[in-house]
py3Dmol code that shows the C-alpha trace and the ligand (Angstrom):
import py3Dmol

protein = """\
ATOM      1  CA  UNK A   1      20.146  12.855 -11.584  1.00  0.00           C
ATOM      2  CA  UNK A   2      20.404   9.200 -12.181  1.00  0.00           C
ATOM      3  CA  UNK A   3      21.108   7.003  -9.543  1.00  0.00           C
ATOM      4  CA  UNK A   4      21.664   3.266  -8.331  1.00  0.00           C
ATOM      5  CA  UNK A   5      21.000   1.566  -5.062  1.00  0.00           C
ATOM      6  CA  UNK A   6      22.754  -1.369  -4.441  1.00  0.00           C
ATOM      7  CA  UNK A   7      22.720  -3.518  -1.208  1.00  0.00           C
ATOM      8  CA  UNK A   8      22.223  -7.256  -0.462  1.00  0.00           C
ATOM      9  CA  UNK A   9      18.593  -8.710  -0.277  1.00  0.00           C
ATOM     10  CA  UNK A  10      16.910  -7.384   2.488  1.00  0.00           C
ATOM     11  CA  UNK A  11      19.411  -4.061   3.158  1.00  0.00           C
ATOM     12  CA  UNK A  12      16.291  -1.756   2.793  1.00  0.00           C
ATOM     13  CA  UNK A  13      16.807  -0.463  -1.217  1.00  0.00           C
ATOM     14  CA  UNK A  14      12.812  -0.256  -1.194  1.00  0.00           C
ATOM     15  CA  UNK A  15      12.690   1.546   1.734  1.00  0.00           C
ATOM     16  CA  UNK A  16      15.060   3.986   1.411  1.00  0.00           C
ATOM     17  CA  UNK A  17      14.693   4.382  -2.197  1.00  0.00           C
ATOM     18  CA  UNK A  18      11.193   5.246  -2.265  1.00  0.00           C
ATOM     19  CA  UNK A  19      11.903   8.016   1.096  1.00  0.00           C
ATOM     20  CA  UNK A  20      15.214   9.538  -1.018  1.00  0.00           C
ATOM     21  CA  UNK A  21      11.879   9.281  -4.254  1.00  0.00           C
ATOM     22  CA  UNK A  22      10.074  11.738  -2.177  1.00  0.00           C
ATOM     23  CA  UNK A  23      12.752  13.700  -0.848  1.00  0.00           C
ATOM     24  CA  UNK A  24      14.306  14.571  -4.119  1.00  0.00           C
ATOM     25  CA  UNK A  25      11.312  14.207  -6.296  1.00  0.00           C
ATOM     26  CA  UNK A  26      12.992  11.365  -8.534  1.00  0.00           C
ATOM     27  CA  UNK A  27      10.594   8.706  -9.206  1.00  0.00           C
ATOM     28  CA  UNK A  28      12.264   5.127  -8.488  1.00  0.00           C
ATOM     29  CA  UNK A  29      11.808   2.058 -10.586  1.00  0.00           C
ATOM     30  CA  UNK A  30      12.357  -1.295  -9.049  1.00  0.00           C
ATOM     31  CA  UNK A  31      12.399  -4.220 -10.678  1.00  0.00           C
ATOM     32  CA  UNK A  32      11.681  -6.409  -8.542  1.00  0.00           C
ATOM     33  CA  UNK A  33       8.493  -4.691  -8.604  1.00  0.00           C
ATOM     34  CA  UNK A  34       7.640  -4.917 -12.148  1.00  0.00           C
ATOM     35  CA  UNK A  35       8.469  -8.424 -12.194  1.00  0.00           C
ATOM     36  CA  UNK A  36       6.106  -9.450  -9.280  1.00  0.00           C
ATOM     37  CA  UNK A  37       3.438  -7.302 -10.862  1.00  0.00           C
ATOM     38  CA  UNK A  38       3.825  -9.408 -13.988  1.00  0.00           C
ATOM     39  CA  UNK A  39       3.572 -12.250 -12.226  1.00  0.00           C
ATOM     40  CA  UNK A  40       0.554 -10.950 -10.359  1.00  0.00           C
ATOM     41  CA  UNK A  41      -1.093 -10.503 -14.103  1.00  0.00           C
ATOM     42  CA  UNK A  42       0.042 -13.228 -15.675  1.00  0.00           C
ATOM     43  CA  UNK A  43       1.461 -11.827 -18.380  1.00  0.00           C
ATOM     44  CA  UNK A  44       4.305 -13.372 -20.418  1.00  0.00           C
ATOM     45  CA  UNK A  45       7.065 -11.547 -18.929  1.00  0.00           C
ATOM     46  CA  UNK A  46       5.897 -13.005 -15.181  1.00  0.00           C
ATOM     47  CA  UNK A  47       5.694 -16.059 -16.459  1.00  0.00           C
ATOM     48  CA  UNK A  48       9.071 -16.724 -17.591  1.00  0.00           C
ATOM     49  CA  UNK A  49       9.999 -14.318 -14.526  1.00  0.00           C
ATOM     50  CA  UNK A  50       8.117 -16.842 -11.850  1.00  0.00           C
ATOM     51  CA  UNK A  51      10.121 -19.492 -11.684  1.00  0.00           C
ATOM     52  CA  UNK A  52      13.336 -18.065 -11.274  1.00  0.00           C
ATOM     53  CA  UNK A  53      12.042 -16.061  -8.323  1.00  0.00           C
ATOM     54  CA  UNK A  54      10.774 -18.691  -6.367  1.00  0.00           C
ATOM     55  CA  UNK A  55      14.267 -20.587  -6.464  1.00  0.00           C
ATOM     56  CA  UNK A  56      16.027 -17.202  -5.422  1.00  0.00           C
ATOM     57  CA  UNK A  57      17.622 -16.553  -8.397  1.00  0.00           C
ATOM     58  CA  UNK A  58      18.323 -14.194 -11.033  1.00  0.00           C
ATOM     59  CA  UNK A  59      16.010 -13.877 -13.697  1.00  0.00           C
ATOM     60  CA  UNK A  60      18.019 -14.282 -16.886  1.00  0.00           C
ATOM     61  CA  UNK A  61      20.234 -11.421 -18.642  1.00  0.00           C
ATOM     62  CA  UNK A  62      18.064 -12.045 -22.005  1.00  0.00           C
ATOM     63  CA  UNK A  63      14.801 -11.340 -20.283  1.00  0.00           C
ATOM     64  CA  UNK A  64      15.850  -8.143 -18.160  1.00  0.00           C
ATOM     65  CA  UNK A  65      17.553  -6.478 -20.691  1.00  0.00           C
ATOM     66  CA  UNK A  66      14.382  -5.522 -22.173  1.00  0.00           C
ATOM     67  CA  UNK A  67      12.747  -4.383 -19.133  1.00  0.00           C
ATOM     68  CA  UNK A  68      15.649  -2.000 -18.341  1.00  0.00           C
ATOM     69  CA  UNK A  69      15.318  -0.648 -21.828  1.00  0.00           C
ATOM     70  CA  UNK A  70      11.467  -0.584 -21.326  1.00  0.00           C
ATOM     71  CA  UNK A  71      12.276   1.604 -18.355  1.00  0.00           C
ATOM     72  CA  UNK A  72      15.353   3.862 -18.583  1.00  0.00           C
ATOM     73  CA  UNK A  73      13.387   4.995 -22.056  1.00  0.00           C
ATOM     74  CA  UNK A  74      10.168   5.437 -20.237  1.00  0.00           C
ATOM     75  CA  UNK A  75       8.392   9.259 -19.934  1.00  0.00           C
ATOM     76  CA  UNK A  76       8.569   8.843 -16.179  1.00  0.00           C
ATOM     77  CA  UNK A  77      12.435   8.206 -15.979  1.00  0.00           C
ATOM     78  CA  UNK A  78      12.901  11.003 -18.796  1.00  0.00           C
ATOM     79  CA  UNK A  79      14.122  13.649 -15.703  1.00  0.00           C
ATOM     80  CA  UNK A  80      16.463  11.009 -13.874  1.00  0.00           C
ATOM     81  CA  UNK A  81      15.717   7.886 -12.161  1.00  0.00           C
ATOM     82  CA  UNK A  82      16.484   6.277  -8.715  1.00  0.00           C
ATOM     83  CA  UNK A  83      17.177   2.350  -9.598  1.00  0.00           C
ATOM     84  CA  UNK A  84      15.857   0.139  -7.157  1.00  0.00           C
ATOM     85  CA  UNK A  85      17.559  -3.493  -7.464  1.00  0.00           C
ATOM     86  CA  UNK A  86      18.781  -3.253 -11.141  1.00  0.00           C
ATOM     87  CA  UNK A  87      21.723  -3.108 -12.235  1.00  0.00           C
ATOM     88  CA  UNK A  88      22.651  -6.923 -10.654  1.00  0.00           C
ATOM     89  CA  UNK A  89      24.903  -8.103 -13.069  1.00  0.00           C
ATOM     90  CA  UNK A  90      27.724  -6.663 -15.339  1.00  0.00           C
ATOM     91  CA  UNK A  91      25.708  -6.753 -18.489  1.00  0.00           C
ATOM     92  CA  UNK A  92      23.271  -4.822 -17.143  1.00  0.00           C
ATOM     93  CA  UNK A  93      25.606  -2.359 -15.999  1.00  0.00           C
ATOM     94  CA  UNK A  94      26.575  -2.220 -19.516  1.00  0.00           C
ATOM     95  CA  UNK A  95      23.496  -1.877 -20.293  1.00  0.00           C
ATOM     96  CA  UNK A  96      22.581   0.988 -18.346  1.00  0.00           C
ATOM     97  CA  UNK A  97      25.491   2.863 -19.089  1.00  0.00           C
ATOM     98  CA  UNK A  98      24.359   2.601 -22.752  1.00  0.00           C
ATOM     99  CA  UNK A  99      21.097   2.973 -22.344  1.00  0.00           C
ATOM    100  CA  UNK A 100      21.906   6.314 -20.404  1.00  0.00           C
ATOM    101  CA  UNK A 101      24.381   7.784 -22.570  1.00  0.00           C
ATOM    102  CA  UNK A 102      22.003   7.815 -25.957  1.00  0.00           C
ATOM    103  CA  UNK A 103      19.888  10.366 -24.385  1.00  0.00           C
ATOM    104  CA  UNK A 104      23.501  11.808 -23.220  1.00  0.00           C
ATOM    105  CA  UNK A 105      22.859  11.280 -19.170  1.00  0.00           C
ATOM    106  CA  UNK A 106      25.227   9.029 -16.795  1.00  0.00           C
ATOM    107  CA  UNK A 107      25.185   7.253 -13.984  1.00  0.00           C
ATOM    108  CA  UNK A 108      25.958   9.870 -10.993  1.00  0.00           C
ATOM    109  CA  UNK A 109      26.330   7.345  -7.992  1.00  0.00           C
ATOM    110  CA  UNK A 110      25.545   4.535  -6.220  1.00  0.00           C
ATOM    111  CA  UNK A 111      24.526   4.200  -3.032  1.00  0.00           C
ATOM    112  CA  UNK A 112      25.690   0.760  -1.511  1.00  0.00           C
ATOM    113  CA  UNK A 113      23.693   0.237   1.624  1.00  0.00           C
ATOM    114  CA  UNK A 114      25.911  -1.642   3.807  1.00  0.00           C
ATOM    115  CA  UNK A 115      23.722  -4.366   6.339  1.00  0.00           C
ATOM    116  CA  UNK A 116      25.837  -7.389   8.042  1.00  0.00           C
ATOM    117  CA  UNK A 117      24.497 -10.344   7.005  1.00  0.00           C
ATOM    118  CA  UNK A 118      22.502 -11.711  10.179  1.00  0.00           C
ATOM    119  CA  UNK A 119      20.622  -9.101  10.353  1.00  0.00           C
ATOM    120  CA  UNK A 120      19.306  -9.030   6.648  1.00  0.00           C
ATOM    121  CA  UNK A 121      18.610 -12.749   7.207  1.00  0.00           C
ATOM    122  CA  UNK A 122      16.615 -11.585  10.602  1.00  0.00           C
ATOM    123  CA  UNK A 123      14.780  -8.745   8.579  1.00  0.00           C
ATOM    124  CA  UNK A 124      13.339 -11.009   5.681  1.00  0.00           C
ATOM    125  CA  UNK A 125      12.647 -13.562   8.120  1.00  0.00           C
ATOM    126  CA  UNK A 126      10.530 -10.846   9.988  1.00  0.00           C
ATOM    127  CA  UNK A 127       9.042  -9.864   6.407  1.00  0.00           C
ATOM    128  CA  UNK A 128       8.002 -12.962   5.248  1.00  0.00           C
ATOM    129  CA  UNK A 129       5.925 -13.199   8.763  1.00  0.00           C
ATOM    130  CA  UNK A 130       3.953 -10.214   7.847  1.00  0.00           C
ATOM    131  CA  UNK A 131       4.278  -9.869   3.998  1.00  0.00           C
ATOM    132  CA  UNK A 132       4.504 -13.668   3.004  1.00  0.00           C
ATOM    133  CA  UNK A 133       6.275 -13.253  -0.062  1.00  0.00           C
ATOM    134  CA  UNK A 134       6.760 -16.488  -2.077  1.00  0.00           C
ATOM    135  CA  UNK A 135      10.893 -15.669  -2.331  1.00  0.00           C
ATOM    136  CA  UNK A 136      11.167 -15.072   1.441  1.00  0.00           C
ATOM    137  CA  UNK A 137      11.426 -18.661   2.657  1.00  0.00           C
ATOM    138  CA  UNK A 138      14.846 -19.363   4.581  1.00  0.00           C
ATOM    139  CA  UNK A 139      16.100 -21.715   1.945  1.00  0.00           C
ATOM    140  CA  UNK A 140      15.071 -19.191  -0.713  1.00  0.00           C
ATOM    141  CA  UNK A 141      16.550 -16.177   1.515  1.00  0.00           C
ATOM    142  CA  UNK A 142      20.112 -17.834   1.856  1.00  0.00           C
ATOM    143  CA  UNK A 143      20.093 -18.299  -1.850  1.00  0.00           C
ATOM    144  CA  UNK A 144      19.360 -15.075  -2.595  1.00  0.00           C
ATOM    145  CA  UNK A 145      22.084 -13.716  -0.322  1.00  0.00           C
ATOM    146  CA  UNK A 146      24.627 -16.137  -2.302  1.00  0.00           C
ATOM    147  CA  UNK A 147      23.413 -15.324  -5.306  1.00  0.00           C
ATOM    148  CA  UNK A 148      24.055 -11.748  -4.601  1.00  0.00           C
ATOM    149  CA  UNK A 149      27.392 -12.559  -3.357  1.00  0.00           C
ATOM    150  CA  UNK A 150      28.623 -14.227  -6.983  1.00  0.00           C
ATOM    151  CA  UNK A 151      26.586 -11.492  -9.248  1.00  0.00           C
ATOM    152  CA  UNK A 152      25.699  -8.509  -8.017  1.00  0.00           C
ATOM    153  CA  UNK A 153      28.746  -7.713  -5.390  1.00  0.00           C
ATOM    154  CA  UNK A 154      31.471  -7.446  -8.510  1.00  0.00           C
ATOM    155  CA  UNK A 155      29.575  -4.172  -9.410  1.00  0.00           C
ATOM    156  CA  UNK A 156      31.137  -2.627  -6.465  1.00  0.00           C
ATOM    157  CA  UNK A 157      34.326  -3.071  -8.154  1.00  0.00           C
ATOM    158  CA  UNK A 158      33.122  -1.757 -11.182  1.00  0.00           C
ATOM    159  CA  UNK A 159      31.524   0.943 -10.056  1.00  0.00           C
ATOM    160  CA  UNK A 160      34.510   2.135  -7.603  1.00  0.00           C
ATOM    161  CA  UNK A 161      36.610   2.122 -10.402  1.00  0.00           C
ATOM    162  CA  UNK A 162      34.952   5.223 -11.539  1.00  0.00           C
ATOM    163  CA  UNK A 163      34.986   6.541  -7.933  1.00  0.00           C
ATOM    164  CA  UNK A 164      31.119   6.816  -8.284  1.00  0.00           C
ATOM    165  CA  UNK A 165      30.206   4.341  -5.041  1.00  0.00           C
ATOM    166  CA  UNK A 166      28.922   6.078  -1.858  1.00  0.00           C
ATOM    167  CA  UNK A 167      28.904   3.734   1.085  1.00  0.00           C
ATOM    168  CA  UNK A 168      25.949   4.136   3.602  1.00  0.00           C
ATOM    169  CA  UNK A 169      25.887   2.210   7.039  1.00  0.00           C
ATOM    170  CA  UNK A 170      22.425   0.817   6.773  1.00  0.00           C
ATOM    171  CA  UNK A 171      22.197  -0.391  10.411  1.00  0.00           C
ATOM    172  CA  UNK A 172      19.958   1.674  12.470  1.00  0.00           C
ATOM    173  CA  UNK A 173      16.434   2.665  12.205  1.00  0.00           C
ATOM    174  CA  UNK A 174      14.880   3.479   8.876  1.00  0.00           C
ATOM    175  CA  UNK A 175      14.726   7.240   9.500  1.00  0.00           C
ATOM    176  CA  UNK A 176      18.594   7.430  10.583  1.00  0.00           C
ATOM    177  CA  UNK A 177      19.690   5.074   7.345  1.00  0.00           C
ATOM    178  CA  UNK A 178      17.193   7.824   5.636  1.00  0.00           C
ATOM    179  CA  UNK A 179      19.867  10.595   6.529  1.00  0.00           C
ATOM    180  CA  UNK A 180      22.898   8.821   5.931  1.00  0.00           C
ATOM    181  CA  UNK A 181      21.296   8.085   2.443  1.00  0.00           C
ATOM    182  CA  UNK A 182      20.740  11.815   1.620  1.00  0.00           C
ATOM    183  CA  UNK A 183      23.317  12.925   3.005  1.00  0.00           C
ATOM    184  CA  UNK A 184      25.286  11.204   0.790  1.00  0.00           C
ATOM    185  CA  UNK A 185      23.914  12.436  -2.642  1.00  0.00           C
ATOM    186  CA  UNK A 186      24.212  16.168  -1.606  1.00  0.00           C
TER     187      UNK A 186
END
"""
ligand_1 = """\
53
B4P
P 13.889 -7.519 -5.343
O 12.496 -7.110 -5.262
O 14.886 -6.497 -5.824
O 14.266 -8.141 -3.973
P 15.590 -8.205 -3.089
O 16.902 -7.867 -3.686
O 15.498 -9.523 -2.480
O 15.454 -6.992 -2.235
P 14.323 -6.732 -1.152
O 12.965 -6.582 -1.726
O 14.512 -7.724 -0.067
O 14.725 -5.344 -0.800
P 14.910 -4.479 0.379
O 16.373 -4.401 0.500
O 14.167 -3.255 0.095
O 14.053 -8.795 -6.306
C 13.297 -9.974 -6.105
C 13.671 -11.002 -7.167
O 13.344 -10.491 -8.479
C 15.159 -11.358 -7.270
O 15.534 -12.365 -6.360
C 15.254 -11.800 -8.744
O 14.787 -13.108 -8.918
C 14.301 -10.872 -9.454
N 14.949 -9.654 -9.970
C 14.652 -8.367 -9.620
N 15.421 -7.495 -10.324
C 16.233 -8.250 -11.112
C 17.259 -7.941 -12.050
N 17.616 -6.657 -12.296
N 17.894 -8.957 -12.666
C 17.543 -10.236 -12.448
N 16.584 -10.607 -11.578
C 15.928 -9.625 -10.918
O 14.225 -5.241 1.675
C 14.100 -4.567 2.810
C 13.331 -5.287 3.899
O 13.919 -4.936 5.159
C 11.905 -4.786 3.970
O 11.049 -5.817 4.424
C 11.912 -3.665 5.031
O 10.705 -3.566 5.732
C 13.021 -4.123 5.947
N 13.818 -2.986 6.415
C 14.235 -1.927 5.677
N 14.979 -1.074 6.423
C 15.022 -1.621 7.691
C 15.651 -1.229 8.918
N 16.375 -0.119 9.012
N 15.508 -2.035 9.974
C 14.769 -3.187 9.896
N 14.144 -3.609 8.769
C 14.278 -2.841 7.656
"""
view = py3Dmol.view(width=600, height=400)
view.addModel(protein, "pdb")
view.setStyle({"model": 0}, {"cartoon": {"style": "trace"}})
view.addModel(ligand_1, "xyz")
view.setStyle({"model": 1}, {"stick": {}})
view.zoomTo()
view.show()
């Protein structure tokens, strides 16, 4: 099973993605992850990453694309995948789609976790107390939120068009959201 989590900055796609990993024994690739681990290393990828995620904004179409091939043709996505903050923009939908259908799988649904925006600003505000991540400074956190907004939100659209979006209240504690989420892909 292949399947997409989308949700605004800070509407708990880590979270639940990693507890619906464990529950249905997908593994789930973020990457958001693999960027700030290539930043962490310094390798060529986080460097041209790094910028661009300190100002809160997409890294570039040309530089994901790769990464997406890099995973969706990895061993550890061979059984299905849970995508963690990927696709964000219509050419990486594209991408995936194509990507997915050479090794003749599909996308089977997205999960849009649905948080009102106060409270994701309140719950990265919270985060950046305890995690003090370098994109989780209030300027950086209402950009983010925009920039979701402009590029990520039209995949609704294109994902409703073929009736494949699952919405999921995402207010509530973690472990209720956790049973909206699964319930949802049964
Ligand atoms: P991400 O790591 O994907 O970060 P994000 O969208 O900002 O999501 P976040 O980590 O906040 O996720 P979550 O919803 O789990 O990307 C970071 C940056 O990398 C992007 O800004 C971009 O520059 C770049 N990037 C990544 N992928 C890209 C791509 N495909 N294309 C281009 N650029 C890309 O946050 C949840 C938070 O809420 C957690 O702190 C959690 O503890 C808390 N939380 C969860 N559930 C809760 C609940 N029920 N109640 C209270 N708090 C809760």
């Amino acid at each position: 099973m292949d399947l997409i989590i989308l949700g605004a900055p800070g509407s708990g796609k880590g979270t639940q993605g990693a507890l619906l990993s464990t529950r249905l024994g997908i593994p789930k690739i973020s990457t958001g992850d693999l960027l700030r681990a290539a930043v962490k290393d310094g390798t060529r990828l986080g460097t041209e990453a790094q910028g661009y995620m300190e100002k809160g904004l997409l890294v570039p179409d040309q530089i994901i694309l790769g990464l997406i091939e890099e995973v969706l043709g990895s061993a550890e996505a061979a059984q299905g995948v849970i995508m963690d903050g990927f696709p964000r923009t219509e050419a990486q939908a594209e991408a995936v789609d194509k990507l997915l259908a050479a090794q003749q799988r599909q996308v089977d649904k997205v999960l849009l976790i649905d948080v009102p925006e106060e409270e994701l600003v309140q719950r990265m505000v919270r985060r950046a107390e305890i995690e003090g991540r370098s994109d989780d400074t209030p300027d950086t956190i209402r950009k983010r939120q925009g920039v979701y907004q402009q590029q990520t939100a039209p995949l609704i659209a294109f994902y409703d068009r073929r009736n494949l979006v699952a919405r999921v209240d995402g207010k509530g504690t973690v472990e209720e959201i956790a049973e909206r989420v699964h319930g949802a892909v049964r």
